[in-house]
C-alpha positions in Angstrom: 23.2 7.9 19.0 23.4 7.2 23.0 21.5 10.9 23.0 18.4 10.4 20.8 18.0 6.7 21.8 17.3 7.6 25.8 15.0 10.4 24.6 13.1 8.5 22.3 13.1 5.7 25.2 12.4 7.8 27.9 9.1 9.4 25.7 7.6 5.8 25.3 5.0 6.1 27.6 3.4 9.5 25.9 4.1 8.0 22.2 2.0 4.9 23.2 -0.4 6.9 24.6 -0.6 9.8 21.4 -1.3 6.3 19.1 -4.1 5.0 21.3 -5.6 8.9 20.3 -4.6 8.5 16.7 -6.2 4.9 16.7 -9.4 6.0 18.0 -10.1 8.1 14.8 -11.5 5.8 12.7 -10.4 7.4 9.8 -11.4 5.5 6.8 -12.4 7.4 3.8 -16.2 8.7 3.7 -18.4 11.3 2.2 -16.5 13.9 1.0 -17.8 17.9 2.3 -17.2 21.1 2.3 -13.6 21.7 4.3 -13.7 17.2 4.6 -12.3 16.2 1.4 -11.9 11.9 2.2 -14.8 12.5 4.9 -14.8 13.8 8.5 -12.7 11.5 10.4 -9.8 11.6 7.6 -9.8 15.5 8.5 -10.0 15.2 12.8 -7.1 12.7 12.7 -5.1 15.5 10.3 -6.4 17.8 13.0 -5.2 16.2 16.3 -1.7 15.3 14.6 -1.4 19.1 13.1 -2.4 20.2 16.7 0.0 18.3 18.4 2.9 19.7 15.7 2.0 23.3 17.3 2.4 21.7 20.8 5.6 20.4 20.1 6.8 24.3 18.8 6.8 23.2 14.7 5.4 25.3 12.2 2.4 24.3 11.1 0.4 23.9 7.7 -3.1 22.5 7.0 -3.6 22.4 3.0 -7.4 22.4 2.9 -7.7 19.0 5.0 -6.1 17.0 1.8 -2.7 16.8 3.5 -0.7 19.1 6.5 3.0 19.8 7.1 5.4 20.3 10.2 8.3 22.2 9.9 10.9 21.5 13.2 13.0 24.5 12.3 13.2 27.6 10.2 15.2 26.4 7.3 13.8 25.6 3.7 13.0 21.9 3.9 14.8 19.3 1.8 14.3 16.6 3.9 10.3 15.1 4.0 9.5 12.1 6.0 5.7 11.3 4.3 3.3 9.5 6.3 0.0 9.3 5.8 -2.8 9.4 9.0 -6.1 7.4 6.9 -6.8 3.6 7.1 -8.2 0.8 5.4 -11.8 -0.7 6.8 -11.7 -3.1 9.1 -13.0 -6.1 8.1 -13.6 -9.1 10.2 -11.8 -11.3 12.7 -10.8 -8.7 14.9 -10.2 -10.6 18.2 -11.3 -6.5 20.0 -12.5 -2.9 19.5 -9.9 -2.2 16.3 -10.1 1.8 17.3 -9.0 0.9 21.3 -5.5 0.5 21.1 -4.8 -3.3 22.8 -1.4 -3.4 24.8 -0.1 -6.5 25.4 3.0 -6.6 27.8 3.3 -10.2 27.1 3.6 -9.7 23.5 5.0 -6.5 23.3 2.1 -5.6 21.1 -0.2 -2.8 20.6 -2.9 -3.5 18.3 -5.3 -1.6 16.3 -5.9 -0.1 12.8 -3.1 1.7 11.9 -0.9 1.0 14.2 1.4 -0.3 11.6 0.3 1.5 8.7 0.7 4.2 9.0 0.0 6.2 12.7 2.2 4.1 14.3 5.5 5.2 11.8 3.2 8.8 11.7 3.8 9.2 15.5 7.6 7.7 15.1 8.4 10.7 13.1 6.7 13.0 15.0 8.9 12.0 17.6 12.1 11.5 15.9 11.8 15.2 14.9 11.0 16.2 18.4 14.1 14.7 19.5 16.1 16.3 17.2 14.4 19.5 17.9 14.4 19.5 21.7 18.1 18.0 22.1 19.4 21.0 20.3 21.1 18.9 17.4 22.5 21.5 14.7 21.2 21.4 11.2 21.9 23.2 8.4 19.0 21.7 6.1 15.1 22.0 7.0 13.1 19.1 7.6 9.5 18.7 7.0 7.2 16.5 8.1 3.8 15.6 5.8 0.9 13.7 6.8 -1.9 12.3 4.0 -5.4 12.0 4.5 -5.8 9.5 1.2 -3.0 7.1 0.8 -5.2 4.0 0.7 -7.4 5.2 -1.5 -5.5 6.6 -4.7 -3.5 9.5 -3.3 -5.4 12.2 -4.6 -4.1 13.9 -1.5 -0.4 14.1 -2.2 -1.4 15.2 -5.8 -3.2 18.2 -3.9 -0.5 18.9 -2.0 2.0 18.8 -4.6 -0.2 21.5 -6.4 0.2 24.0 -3.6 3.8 23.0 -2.3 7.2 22.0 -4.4 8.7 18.5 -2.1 12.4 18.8 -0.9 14.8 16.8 -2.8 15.1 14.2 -0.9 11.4 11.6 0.7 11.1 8.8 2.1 8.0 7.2 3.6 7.7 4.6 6.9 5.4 2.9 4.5 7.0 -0.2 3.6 9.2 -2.2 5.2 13.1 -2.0 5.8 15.9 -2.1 4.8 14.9 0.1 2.4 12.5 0.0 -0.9 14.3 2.1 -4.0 12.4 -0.1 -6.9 8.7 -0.3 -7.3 7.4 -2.3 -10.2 5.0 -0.6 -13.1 1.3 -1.6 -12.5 -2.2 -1.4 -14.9 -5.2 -2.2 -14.0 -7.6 -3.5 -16.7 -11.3 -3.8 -16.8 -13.4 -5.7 -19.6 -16.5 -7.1 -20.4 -18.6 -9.2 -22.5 -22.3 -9.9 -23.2 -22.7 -13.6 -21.5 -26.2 -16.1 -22.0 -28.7 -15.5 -19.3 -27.8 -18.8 -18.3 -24.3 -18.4 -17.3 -23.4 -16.6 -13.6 -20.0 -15.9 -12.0 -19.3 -14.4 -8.7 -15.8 -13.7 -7.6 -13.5 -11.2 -5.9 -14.4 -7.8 -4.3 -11.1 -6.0 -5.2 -8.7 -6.1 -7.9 -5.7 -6.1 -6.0 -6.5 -9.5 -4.2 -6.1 -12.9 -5.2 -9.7 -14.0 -5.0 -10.4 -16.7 -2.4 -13.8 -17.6 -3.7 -15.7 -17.9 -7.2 -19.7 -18.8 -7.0 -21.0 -20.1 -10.4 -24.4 -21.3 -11.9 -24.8 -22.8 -15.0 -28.5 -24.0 -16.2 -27.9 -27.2 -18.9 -30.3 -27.9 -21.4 -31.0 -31.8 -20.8 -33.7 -34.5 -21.8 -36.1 -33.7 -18.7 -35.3 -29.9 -19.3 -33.4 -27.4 -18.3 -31.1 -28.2 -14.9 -29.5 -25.9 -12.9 -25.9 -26.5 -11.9 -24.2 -24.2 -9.2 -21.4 -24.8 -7.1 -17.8 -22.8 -5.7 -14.5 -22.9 -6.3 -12.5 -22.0 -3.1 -8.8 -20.9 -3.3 -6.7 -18.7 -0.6 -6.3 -14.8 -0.8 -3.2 -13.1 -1.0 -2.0 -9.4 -2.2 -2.3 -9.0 -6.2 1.6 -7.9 -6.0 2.9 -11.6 -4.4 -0.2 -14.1 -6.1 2.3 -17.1 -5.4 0.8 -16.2 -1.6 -2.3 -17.5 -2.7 -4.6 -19.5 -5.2 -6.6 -18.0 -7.6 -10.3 -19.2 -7.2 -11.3 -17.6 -10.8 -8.6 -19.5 -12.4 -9.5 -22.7 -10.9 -12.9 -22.7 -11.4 -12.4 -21.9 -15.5 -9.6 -24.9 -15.4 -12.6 -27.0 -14.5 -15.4 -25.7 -15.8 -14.5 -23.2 -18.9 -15.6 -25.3 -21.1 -19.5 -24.3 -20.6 -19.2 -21.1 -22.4 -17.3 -20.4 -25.3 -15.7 -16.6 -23.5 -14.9 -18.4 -20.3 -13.3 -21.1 -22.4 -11.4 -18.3 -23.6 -10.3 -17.1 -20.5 -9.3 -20.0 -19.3 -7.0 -20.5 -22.2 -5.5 -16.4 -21.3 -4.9 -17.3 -17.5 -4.4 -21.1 -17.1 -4.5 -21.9 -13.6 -0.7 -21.6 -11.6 0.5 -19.4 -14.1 1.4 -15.6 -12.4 3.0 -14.3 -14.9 0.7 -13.8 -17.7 2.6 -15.4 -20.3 -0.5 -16.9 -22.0 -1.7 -13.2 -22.7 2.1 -12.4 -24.3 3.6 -11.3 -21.5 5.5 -13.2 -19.0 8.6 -10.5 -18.9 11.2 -10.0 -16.0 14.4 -7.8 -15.2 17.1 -8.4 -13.1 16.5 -6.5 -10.2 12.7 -6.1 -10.3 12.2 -10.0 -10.8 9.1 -11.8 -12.8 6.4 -9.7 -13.7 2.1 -10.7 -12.4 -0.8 -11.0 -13.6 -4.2 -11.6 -11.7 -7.5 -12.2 -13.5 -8.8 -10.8 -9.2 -12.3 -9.7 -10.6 -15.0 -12.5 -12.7 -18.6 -11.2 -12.5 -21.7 -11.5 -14.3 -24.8 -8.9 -14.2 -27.4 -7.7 -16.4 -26.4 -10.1 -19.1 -22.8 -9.2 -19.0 -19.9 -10.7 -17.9 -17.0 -8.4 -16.4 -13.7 -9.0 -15.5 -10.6 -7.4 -13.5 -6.7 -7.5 -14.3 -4.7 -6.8 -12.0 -0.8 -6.7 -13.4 2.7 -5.6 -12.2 5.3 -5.4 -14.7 8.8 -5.1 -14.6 11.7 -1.5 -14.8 12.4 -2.4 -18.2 9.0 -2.2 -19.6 6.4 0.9 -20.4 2.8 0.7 -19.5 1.9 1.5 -23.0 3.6 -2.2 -24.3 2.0 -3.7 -21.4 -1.1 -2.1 -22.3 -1.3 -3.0 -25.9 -0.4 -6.6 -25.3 -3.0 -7.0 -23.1 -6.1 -5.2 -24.6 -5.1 -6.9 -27.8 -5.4 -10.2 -26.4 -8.8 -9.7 -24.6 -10.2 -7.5 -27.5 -8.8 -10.9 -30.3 -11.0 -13.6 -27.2 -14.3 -11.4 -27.7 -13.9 -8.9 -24.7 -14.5 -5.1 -24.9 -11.5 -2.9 -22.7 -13.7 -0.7 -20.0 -10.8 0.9 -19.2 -6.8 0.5 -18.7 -5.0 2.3 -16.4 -1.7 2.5 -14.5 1.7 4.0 -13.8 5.0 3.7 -14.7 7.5 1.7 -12.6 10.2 3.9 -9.9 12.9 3.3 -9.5 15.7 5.3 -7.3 19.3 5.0 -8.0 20.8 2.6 -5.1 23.6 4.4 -5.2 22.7 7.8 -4.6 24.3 9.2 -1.3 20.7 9.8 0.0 19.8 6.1 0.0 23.6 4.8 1.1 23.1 7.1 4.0 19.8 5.7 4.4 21.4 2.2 4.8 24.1 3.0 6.6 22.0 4.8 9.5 20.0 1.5 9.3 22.8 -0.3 9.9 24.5 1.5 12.6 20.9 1.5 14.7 20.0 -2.1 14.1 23.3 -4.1 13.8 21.6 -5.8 10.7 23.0 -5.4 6.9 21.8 -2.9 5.0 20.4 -3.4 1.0 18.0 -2.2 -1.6 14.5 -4.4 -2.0 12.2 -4.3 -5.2 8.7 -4.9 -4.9 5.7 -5.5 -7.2 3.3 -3.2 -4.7 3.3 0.6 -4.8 4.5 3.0 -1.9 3.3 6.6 -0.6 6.8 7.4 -2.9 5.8 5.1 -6.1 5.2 8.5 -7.9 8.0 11.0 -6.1 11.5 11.0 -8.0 13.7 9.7 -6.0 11.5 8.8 -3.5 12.1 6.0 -1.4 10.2 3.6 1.6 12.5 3.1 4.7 10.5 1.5 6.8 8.3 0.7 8.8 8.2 -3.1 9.0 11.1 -4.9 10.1 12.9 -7.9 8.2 11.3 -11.5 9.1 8.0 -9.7 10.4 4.6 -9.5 9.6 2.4 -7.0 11.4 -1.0 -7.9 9.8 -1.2 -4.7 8.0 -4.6 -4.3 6.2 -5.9 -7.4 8.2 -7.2 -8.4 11.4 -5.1 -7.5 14.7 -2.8 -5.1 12.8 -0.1 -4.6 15.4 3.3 -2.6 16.0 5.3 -3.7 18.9 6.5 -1.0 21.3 10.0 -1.8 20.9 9.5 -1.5 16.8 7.8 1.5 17.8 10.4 3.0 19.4 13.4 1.2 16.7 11.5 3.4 14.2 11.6 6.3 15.9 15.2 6.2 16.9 16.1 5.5 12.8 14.3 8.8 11.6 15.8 10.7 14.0 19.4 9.3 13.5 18.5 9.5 9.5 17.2 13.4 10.0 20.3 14.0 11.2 23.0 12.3 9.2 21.2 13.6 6.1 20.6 17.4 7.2 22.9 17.9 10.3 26.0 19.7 10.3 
């Protein structure tokens, strides 16, 4: 342990400085070309990261700019540490440039997009492996490293990848938080629709994974002096689809108080009464024991060329299959007067906590931070969510919030570093000799 931690710690300096090159890519997804699947920027970051691989003596692999590999020695991998190198947009409220890293000494911070999610845990394994590599520790399993070009966006680079190359046995992913995620609920994702009166309109939510934090409406009332025009907003606090009791639905609100001008969002309102996350009007409302209360978030209310269309976004528990989920839930829209668009999801994961892969997961955990070690379940989805016996360890510490997808995402340096020091004490326990 004393080994790898005084590399790790004596490297800070050039692993700060490799992030500040990896934050300057501002590698969200664009158009896609020829040799640039997710856009250009997507591919240089894979590029500089792949490069820096070679310059650190691992074998390299570049699978057509969807995803690459590094291998730190010449056995068959069965050890992958996935991380992925694209980021979400920026947004607003930055408080700098959000592709110039931002040290703070005072803070301990360095801030900028994707710091914490995910070239900041990218750039912790890179170094974890180094470590191993360069202090001579003896293996007798490969280890791989993989970087993604398309996590935030659907995957569709892992799926590539897995096309061309068969993953080791045992992945995890610095894409979560720690101690370590092993359950992932199910999620669907349900559009519908509706032809609506001209004199009905409904704005609300962007995405459907977001609690909406606003809902513009305008309703025109026939009265004795003609026809008025009513219009107003509904505001309620955004949070992540997966933890809605972080928020207040603005949809929801606005049909408590006002569903009663229009017969379909009368209906709605009667599906998704306001404070209720668990979709039990629609006949759901199931839970497990270790996955916890299922969601459901009507994120998406909009009307346009004389329609109105809506967004579901729901997160069921282990127990349940997204077909029953599925039915339940189209019946109920399709019985108020609302056409299905589409209905689409995955299954829940789940890895057994038990496994020896996971316990020495938890115990390396342990032994580096001092903290105890357990199994989490969450309602979002990880780089793993479709990998079996995949896992997230990492990268977000217990008690901590790193802004990830918003404003001034950060890492601190000693997190930084923490990370680091975990993979490599993790590479070894699970492939040493």
């Amino acid at each position: 342990m004393s080994e790898i931690k005084d590399y790790i710690y004596d490297h800070k300096q050039e692993m700060i400085d490799f992030l500040a090159e990896l934050v300057a890519v501002p590698s969200v997804q664009g158009e896609a070309e020829e040799g640039a699947p997710f856009g250009k920027e997507p591919a240089r970051a894979l590029d500089i990261m792949l490069k820096k691989c070679e310059e650190f003596g691992f074998s390299v692999e570049n699978t057509d700019n969807y995803a690459g590999s590094a291998d730190i020695n010449g056995l068959a991998p069965e050890l992958a540490v996935l991380t992925h190198l694209d980021v979400v947009p920026v947004g607003t409220g930055w408080t700098s440039d959000p592709f110039v890293l931002r040290h703070e000494p005072e803070t301990d911070k360095l801030v900028g997009r994707g710091t914490i999610d995910d070239k900041g845990p990218a750039v912790a394994a890179l170094f974890a492996a180094r470590a191993v590599k360069e202090l001579g520790l003896p293996l007798k399993k490969g280890i791989r490293l993989i970087f993604g070009t398309n996590e935030e966006n659907g995957s569709a680079d892992l799926a590539y990848y897995r096309k061309k190359h068969e993953l080791p046995s045992m992945v995890f992913t610095p894409d979560g938080e720690y101690p370590l995620i092993n359950a992932e609920k199910g999620m669907l994702r349900v559009y519908f629709s509706a032809a609506v009166p001209e004199n009905v309109s409904v704005e609300a939510g962007t995405v459907i994974n977001a609690v909406p934090a606003s809902c513009k409406f305008q309703f025109v009332r026939a009265e004795k002096n003609g026809p008025t025009a009513f219009f107003g907003k509904t505001d309620g606090t955004s949070a992540h689809a997966s933890t809605p009791e972080k928020g207040e639905n603005a949809i929801t609100k606005f049909l408590a108080d006002y569903g009663n001008e229009e017969p379909l969002l009368k209906a709605l309102a009667e599906l998704f009464p306001h404070g209720e996350l668990n979709g039990k009007s629609c006949g759901l409302g199931f839970s497990d024991d270790i996955s916890g209360d299922m969601t459901c978030v009507l994120s998406l209310l909009n009307t346009e060329n004389g329609r109105i269309k809506g967004g579901i976004d729901i997160r069921f528990p282990l127990d349940r299959k997204k077909a029953e989920i599925s039915d339940i839930i189209c019946g109920k829209l399709r019985s108020a007067g609302f056409e299905v668009d589409s209905c689409e999801g995955v299954e829940p994961h789940c890895t057994d906590e038990n496994s020896e892969f996971v316990q020495t997961l938890l115990r390396v955990y342990e032994r580096v931070t001092g903290d105890k070690g357990r199994c989490i379940a969450i309602g979002g989805g990880t780089y793993v969510h479709e990998i079996e016996g995949g896992v997230a360890f990492g990268a977000e510490f217990p008690d901590t919030n790193c802004n990830m997808h918003c404003p001034d995402e950060f890492i601190t340096v000693n997190d930084l570093l923490k990370n680091a020091e975990i993979m490599a004490e993790a590479m070894v326990e699970l492939c040493g000799q």
